[in-house]
Backbone as CSV, one residue per row, in Angstrom:
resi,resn,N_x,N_y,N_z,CA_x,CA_y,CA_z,C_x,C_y,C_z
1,UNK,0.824,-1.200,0.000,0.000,0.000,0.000,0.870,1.267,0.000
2,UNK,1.691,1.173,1.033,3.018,2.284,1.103,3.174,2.985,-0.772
3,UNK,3.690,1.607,-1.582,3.990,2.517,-2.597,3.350,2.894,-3.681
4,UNK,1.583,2.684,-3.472,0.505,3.171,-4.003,0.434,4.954,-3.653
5,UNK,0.571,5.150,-2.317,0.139,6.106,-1.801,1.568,7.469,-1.653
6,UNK,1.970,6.593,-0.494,3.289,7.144,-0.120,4.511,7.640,-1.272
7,UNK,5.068,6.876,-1.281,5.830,6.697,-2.194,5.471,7.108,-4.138
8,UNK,4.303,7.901,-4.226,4.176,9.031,-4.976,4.318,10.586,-4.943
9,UNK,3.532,10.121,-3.492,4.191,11.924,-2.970,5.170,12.382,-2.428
10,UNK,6.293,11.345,-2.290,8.152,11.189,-2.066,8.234,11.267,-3.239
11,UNK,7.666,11.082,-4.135,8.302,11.466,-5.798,8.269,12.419,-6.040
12,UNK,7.468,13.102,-5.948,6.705,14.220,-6.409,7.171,15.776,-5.240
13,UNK,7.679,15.223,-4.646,8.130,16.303,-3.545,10.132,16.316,-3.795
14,UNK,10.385,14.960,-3.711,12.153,15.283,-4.127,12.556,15.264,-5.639
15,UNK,11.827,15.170,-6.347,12.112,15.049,-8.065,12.842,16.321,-8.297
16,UNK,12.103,17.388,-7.899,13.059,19.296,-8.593,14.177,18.960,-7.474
17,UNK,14.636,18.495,-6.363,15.925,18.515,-5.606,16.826,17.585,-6.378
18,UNK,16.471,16.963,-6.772,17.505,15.466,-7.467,17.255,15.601,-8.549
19,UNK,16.638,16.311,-9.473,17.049,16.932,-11.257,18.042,18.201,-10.648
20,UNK,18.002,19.014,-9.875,19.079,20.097,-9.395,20.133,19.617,-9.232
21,UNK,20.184,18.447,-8.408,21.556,17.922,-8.155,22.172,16.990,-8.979
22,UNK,21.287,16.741,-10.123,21.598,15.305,-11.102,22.858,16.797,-12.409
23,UNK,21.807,18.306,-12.404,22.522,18.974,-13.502,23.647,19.176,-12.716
24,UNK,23.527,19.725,-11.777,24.991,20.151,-10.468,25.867,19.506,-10.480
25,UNK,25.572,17.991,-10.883,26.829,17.298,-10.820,27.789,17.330,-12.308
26,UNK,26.455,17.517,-13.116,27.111,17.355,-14.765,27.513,18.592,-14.337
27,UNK,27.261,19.719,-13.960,27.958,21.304,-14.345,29.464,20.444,-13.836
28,UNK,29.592,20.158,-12.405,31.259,20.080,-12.129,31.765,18.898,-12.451
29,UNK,31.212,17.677,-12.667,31.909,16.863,-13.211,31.605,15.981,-14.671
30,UNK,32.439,15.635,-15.491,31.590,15.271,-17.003,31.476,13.622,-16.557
31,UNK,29.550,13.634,-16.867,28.739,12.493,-16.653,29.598,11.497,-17.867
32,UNK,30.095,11.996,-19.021,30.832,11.109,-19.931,31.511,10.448,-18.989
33,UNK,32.674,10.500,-18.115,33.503,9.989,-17.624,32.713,8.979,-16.284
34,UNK,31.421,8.800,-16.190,30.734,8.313,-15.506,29.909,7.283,-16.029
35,UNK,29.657,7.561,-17.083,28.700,6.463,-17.977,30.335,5.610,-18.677
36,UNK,31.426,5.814,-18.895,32.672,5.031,-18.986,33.131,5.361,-20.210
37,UNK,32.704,6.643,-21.401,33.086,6.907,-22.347,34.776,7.802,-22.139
38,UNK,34.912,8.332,-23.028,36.518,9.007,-22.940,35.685,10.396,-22.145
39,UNK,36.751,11.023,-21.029,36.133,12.113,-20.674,36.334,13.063,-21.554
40,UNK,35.574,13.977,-21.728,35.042,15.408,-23.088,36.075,16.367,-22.423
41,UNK,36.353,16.139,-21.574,37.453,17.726,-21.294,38.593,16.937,-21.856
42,UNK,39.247,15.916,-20.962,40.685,15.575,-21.316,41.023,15.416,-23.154
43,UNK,39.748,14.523,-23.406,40.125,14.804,-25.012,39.952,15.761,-25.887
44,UNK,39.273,16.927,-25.134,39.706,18.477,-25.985,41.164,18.739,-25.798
45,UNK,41.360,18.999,-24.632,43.042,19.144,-24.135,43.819,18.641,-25.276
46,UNK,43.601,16.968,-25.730,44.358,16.582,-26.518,44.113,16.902,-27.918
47,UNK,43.326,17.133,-28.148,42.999,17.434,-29.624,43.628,19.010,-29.590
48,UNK,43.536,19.968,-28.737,44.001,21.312,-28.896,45.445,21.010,-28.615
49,UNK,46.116,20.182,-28.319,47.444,19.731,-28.697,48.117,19.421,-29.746
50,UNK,47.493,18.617,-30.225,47.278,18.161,-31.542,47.399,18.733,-33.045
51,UNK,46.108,19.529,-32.219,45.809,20.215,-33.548,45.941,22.172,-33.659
52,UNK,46.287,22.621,-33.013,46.396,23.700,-33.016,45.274,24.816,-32.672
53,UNK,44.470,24.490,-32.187,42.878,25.179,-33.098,42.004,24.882,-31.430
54,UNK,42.380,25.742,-30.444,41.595,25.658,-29.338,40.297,26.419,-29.120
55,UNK,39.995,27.110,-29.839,38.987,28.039,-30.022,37.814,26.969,-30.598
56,UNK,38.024,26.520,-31.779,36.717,25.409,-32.257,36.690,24.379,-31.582
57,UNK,37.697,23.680,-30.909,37.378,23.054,-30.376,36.714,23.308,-29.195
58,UNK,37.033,24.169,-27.827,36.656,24.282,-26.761,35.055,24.882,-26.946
59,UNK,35.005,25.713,-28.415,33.293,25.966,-28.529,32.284,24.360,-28.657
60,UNK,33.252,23.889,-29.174,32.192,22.451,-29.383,31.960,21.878,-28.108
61,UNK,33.245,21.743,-27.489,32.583,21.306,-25.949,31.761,22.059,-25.056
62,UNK,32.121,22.778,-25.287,30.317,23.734,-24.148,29.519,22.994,-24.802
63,UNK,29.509,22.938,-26.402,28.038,23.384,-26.821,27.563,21.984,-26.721
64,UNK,28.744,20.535,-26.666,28.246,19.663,-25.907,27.657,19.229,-24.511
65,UNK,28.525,19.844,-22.987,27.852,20.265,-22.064,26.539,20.926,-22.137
66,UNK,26.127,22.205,-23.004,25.035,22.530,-23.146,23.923,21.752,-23.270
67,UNK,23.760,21.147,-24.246,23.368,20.134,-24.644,23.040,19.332,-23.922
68,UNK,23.592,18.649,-23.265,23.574,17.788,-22.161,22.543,18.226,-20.940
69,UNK,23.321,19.198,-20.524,22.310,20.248,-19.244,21.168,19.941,-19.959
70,UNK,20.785,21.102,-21.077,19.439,21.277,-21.419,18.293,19.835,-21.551
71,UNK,19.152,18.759,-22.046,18.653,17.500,-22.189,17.974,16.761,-20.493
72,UNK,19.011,17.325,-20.193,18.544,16.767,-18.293,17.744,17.587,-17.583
73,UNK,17.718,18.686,-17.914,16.584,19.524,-17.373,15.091,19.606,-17.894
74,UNK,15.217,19.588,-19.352,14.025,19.327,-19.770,13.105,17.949,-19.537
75,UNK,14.323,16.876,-19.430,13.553,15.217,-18.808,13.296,15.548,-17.402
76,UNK,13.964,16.059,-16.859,13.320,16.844,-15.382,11.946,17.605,-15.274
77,UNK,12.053,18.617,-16.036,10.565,19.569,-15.657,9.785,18.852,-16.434
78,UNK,10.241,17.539,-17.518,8.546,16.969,-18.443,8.407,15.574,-17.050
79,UNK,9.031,14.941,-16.241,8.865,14.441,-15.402,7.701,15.400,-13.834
80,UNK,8.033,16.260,-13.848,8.128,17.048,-13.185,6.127,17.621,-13.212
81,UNK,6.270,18.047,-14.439,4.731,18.312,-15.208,3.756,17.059,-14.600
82,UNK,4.471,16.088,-14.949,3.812,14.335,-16.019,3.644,14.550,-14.023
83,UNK,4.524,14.416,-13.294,3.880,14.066,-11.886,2.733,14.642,-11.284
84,UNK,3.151,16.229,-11.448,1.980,17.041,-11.068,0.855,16.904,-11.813
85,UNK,0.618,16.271,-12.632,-0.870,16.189,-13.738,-1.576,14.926,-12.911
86,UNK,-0.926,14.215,-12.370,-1.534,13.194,-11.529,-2.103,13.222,-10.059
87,UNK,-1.453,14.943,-9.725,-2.155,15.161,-8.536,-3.291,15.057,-8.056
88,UNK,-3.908,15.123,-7.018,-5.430,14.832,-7.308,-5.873,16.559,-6.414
């Protein structure tokens, strides 16, 4: 019964604290290097070694971080909506 009742409105009450802290963590640390891909900073570093050209590269990585954020925030507030529409 607990997670008929209860355990919706523990959803619905910590969901905006833990999408805050889910982007908070991508702002300071790259979730790439967490899911086990190459981390996105160290291999700009190397590519602007490489290749000379730190300006296009370091724009592409924001605009990947960006990306990212915006992707996790928006599955946040459509979670977020989708809960509150079930309120009674």
């Amino acid at each position: 019964k607990m997670r008929l009742i209860i355990l919706p409105q523990a959803i619905r009450t910590v969901l905006p604290a833990i999408g805050n802290q889910f982007v908070y963590m991508l702002k300071m640390s790259s979730l790439v290097s967490v899911i086990g891909l190459t981390e996105l900073t160290r291999r700009a570093d190397e590519l602007v070694v490489s290749q000379y050209r730190p300006l296009e590269i370091y724009t592409f990585l924001v605009l990947e971080y960006f990306l990212l954020i915006i992707g996790i925030s928006s599955g946040v507030r459509w979670l977020e909506n989708r809960l509150r529409s079930t309120e009674v």
